[in-house]
MARDO-654233 format. One record per residue: residue in one letter; x, y, z of N, C-alpha, C in turn. Coordinates in steps of 0.05 Angstrom, whole numbers, plus 5000, padded with zeros to 4 digits. Last residue first. Layout:
# MARDO-654233
AXYZXYZXYZ
...
# end
This chain:
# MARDO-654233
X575747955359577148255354574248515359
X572847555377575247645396576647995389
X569347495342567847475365570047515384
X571447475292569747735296569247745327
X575447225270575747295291573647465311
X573847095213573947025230574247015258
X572947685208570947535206571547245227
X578047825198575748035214573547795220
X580247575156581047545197578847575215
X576447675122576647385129578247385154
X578548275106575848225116575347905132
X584248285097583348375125580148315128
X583948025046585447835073584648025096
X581348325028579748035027580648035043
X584248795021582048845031580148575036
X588948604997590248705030586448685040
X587348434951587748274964587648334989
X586049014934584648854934584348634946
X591849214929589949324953587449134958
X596049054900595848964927593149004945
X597149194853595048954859594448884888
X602049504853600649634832597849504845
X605849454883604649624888602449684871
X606048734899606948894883605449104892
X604348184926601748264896603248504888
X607848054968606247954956605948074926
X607648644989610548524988609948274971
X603048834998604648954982606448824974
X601448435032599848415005601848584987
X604548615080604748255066603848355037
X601749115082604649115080605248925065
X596448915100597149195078600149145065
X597248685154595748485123596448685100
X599149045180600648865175600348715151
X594049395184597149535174598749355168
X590349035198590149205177592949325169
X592548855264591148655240591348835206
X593249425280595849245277594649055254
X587749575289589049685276591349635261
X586149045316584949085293586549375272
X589149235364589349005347588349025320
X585749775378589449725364589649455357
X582049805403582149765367583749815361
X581549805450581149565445580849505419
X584550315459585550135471584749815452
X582950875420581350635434583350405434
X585451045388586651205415583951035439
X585950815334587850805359588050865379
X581451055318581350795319583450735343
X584751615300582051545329580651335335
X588451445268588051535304586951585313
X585351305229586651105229587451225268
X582851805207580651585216582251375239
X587552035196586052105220584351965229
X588851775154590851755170589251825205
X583351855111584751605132585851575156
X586552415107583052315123582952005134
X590752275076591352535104588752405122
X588952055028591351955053590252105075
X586352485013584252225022585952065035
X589752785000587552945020585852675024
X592552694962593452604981591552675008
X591653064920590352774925591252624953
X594653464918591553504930591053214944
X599653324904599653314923596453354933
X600153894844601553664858600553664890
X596154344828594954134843595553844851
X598054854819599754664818597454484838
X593155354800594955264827595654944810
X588655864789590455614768592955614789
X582055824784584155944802586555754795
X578255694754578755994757581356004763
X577855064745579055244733579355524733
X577655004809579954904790581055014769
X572255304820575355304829577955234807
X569554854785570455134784572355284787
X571354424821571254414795571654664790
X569454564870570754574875572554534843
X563254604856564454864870567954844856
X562154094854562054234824563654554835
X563253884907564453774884564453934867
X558354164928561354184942563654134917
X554653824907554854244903557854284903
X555353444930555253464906556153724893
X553853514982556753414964556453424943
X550053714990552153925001554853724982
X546053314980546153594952548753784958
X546252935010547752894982547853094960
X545353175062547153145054548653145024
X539853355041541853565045544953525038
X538152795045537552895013539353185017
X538252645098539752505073539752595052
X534452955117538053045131539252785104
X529552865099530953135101533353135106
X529352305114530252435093530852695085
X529152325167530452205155531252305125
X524752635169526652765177529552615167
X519852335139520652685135523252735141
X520251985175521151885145521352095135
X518252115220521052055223522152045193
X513952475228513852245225516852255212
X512752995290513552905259514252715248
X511553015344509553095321510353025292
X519053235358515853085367513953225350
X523953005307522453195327519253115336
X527452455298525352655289523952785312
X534352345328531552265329529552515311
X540952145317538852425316536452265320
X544751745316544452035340542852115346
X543851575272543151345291543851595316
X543451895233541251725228540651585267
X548652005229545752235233544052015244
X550851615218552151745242549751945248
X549051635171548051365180548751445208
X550752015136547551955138547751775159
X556651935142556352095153552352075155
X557651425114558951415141556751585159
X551151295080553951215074555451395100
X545751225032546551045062550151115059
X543351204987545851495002545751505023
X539850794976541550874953543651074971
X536850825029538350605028540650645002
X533151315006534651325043538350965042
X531051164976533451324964535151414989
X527750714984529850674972532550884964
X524851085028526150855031528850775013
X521051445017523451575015525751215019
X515151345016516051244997519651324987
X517150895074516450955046514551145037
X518750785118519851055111519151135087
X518550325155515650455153517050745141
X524450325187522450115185520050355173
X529550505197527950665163525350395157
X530050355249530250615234528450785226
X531449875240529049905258527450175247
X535249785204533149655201530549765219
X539949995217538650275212535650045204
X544449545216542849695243540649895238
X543749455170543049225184541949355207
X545949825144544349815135542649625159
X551749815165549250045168547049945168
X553449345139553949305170550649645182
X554349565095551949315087551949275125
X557749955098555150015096553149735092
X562849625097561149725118558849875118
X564349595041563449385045561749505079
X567150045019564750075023562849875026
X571649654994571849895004570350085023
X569249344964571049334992571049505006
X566149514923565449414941565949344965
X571149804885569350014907567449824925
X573749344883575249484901572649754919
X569549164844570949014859571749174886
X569349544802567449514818567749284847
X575149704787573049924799570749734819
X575849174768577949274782575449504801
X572249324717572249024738574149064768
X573149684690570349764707570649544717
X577550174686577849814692576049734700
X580850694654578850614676578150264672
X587050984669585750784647583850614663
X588651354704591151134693590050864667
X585651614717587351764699589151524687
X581851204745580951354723583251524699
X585451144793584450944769583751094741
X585751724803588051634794587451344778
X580451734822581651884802584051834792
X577951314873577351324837579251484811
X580251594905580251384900580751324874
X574451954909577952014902579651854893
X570151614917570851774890574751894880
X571651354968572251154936571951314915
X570551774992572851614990573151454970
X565051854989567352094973569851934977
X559851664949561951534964564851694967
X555551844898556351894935557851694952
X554851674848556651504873556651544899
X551251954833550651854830552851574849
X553052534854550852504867550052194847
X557952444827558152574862555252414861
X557552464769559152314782559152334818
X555453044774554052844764554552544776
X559353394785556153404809554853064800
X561953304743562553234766561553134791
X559453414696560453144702560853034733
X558753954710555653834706557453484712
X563854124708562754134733560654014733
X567753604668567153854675565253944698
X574653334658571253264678570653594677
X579853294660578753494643574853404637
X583553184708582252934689581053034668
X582453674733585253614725584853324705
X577853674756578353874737581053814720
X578753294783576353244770577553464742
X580453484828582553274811581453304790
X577153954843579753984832581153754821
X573053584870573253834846575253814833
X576753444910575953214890574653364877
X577153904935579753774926578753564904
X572453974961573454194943575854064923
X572253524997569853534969571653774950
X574753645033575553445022574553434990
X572854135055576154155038576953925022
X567954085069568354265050570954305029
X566253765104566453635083567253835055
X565253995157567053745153567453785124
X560754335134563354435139566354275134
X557553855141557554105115560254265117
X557153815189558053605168559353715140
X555054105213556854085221559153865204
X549254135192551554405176553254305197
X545353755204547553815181549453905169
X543153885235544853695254546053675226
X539854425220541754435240543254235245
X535554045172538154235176540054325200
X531953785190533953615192536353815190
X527654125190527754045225531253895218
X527354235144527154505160528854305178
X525353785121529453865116528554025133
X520253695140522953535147525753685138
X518854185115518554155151520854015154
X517653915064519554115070520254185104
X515453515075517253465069519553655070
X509653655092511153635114514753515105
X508254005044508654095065509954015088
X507053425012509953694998510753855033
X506552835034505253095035507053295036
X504552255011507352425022505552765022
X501551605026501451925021504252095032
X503251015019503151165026504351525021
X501350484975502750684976501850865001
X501749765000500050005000501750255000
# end
């Protein structure tokens, strides 16, 4: 049975979802601006860009993506690695079941731009009293994916107004790891799992070469994980 959406309370919902957004919005201004800028450097134009953004929304595997892409795109390689990569959203999805129970008809596009920062909303925030949750849910998911996107074509522009040596941007998705990677560490009980990942990384390099390694480093850390799931 379809259920009724009503324009008025949709807009209500972004009203009520905006404030727990713009701290995100901010987060995401230098990373997104930069992946503009590779974009621009691959000779992607800003409609490509926004384009490529709001149909992947995955900003780590978009960056990711650019040096595959400059080096000769491999849509078997791509789709492989971006599954790994973004293999923890199928872990989201599991918990946000209670959630996005009864969210239709926003459901499938709540589950299409399921990804770190929606789902960190998702499971903090509650809908305000009086308002049916599938408004708000989606108000704070549909902001998100328009602030990256925007963010992306901004940063395209950029690119080409403002003419800078864009040796080294890319490295702005190293740098974001590297920080993911110490605040994993500064929990006591996710340094093994930290050690498990940096070690399996290394073997696979030394193994499979710099060019093949990552795909493997991302099986062999998922099958420890797994196996061990109930100790690590």
């Amino acid at each position: 049975m379809k259920r009724k959406v009503e324009i008025k309370e949709v807009l209500r919902g972004i009203k009520a979802a905006f404030p727990s957004t713009v701290p995100i919005f901010f987060g995401w201004i230098f990373v997104a601006l930069t992946y503009g800028v590779l974009m621009e450097g691959l000779g992607y134009g800003p409609l490509w860009t926004m384009l490529f953004s709001l149909i992947c929304f995955c900003g780590g595997m978009q960056i990711a993506a650019v040096p595959m892409m400059a080096a000769g795109f491999d849509p078997v390689q791509m789709l492989i690695m971006s599954y790994f990569v973004n293999f923890r959203h199928t872990f989201y999805g599991l918990a946000l079941l209670e959630k996005y129970k009864d969210t239709q008809p926003f459901k499938p596009f709540l589950i299409y731009a399921l990804a770190d920062e929606p789902f960190s909303l998702a499971v903090s925030t509650d809908a305000p009293e009086g308002m049916e949750r599938r408004y708000f849910y989606f108000g704070q998911t549909l902001l998100l994916w328009l602030y990256w996107a925007g963010l992306t074509a901004v940063g395209r522009l950029l690119g080409r107004i403002i003419a800078f040596d864009t040796t080294g941007l890319d490295f702005a998705l190293n740098a974001l790891f590297i920080v993911f990677f110490l605040q994993q560490w500064k929990d006591k009980n996710k340094r093994p799992a930290c050690i498990i990942g940096v070690v399996v990384t290394i073997l696979a390099r030394i193994v499979f070469g710099p060019d093949m390694f990552l795909i493997p480093a991302l099986i062999g850390m998922l099958l420890i994980f797994w196996l061990g799931r109930n100790k690590l």
